[in-house]
C-alpha positions in Angstrom: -13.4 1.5 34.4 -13.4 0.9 30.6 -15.6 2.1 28.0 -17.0 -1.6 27.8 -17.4 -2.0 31.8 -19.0 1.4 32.1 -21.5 0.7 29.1 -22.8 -3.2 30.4 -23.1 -2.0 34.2 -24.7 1.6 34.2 -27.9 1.7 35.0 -29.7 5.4 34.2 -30.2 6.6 30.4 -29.8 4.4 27.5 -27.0 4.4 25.4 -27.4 2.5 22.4 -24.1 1.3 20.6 -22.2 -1.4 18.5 -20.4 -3.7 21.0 -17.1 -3.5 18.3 -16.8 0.1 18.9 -15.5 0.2 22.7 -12.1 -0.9 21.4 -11.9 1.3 18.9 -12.8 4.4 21.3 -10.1 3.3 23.7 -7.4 3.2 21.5 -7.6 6.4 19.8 -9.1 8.3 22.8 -7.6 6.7 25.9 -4.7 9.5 26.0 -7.4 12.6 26.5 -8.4 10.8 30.3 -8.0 13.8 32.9 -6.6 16.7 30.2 -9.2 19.7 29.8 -10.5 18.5 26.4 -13.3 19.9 24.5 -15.8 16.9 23.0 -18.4 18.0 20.3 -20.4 14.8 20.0 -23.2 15.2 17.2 -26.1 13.1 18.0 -27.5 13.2 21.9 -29.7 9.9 21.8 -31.1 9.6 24.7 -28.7 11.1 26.8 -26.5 7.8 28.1 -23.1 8.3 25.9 -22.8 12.2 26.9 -23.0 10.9 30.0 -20.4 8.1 29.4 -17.7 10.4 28.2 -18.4 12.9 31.0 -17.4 9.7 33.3 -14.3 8.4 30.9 -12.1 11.9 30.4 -12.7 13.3 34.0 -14.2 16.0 35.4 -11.7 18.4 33.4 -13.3 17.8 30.2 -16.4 19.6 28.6 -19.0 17.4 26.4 -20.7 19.7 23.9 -23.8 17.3 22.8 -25.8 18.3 19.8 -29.3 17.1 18.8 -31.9 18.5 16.3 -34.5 17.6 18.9 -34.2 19.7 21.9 -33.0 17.9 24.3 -31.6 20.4 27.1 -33.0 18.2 30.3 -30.1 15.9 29.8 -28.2 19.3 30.4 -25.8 18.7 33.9 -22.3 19.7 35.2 -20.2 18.8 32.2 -22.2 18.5 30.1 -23.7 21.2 27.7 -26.6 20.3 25.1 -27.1 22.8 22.0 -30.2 22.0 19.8 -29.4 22.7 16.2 -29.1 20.9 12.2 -25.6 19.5 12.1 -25.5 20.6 8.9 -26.1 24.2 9.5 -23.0 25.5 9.0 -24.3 29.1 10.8 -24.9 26.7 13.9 -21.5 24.6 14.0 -19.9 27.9 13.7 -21.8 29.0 16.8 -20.7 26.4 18.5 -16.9 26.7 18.2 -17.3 30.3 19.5 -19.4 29.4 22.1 -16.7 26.5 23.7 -13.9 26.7 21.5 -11.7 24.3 19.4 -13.1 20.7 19.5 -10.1 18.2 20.5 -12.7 15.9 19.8 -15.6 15.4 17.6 -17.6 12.3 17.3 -20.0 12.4 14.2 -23.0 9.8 15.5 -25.9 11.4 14.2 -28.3 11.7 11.1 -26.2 9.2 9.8 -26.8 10.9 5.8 -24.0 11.6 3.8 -24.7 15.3 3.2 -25.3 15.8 6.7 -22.2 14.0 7.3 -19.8 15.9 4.7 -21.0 19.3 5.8 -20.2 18.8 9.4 -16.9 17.0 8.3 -16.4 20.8 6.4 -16.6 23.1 8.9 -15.6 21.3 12.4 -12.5 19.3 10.5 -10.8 22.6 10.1 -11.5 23.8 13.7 -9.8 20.5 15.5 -6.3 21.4 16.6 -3.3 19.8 16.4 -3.4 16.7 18.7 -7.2 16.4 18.0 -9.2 13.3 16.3 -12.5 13.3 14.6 -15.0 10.2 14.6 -17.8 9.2 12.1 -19.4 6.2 12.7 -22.1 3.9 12.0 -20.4 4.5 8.4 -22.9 1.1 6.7 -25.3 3.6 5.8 -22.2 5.1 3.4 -23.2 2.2 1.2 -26.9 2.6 1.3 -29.2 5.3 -1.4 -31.5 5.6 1.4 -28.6 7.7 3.2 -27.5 9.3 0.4 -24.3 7.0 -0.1 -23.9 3.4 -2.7 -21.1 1.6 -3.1 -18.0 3.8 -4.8 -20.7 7.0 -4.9 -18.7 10.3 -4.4 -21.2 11.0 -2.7 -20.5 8.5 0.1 -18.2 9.9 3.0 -16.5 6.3 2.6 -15.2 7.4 -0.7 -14.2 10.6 0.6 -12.3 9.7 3.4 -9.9 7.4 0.3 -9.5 10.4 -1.2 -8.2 12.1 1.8 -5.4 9.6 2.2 -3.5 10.9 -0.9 -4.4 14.1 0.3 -2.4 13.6 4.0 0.7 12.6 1.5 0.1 15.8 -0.5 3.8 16.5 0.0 5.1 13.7 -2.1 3.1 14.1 -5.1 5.7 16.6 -6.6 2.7 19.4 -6.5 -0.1 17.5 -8.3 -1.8 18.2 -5.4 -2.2 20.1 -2.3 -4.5 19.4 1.0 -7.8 21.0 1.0 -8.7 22.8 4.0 -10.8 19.6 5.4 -7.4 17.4 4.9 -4.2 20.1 6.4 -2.5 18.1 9.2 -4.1 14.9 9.0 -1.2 12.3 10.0 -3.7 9.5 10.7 -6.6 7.8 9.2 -7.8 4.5 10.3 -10.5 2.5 8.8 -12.9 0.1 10.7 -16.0 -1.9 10.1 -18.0 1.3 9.9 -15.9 4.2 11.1 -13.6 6.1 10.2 -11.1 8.1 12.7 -9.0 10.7 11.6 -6.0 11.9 13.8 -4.0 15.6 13.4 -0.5 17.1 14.2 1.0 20.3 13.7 3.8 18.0 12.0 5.5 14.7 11.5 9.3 14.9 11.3 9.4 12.3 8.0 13.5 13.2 7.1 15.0 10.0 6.3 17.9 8.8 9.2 20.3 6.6 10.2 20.9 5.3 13.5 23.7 5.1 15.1 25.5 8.0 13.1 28.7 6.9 11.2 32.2 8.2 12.4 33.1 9.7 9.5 30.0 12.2 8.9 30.3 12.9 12.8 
């Protein structure tokens, strides 16, 4: 059952999400069903999309839910919830000892920019190669209210442009090297409010020509 199916037909806890980003979740995270991944999802709700993911990946994966409200009765097999700030970076740090590496995180919670960027600091680095990281319900990236305005630095919109140049580090002749936030990012992909950020170990970018010549044979 898809992401879509699962979300129009269940019938227990709520989960409350923009119909757009099913699609979006399948593409990127459709290769994890059945391997023993790790999810850190910041932002519990009311319990339905920890619940969701438990039911997509299979029963080999672990989902690590985070709320700054305690919310440890939505607690089951599969399914751990830690109450903490998401932008503590004492707590996030906890967490990665606790279960490990993240292969993925999905950043759905406060929805405020300095929340957002702090989490971004300290779990980006910890996502191993062959992970992806998610922000979404990135419209408030253009609102004050959520500390964010159009073209702001402040705005994790703006930040993630700036990590593009950073992902081709290696062909700016050393002007400028990857900050520890942007090592071994291979992908970034922009959507009506989220951002998705893929990483590898690395790409094998020498030029080559197919079929080989004779003479250099």
């Amino acid at each position: 059952m898809d992401l879509n199916t699962y979300f129009l037909l269940h019938s227990d806890r709520n989960i409350l999400k923009n119909p757009h980003y099913f699609p979006i979740y399948e593409r990127h995270l459709h290769s994890y069903i059945g391997h023993p991944v790790t999810m850190f999802e910041i932002g519990t709700g009311d319990g339905g999309s920890c619940r969701m993911w438990k039911h997509y990946f299979g029963p080999a994966a672990r989902i690590v839910t985070v709320d700054i409200v305690d919310k440890r009765h939505f607690a089951e097999s599969q399914i751990f919830v830690r109450t903490g700030d998401q932008a503590d970076p004492r707590f996030l740090g906890e967490l990665v000892k606790e279960f490990g590496q993240p292969t993925i995180v999905l950043d759905d919670g406060s929805h405020q920019m300095e929340h957002i960027n702090a989490t971004f600091d300290v779990l980006m680095p910890m996502v191993p190669s062959g992970g992806t990281y998610l922000v979404e319900d990135l419209d408030g990236a253009y609102w004050q209210e959520r500390g964010g305005g159009l073209r702001d630095p402040r705005s994790f919109v703006e930040r993630s442009k700036g990590l593009i140049d950073e992902m081709n580090s290696i062909f700016t002749r050393g002007k400028l090297k990857p900050s520890t936030c942007g090592e071994n990012i291979v992908s970034i992909s922009f959507y009506q409010m989220i951002v998705v950020f893929e990483k590898a170990s690395h790409l094998n970018i020498k030029l080559t020509r197919a079929p080989t010549p004779l003479d250099a044979a």
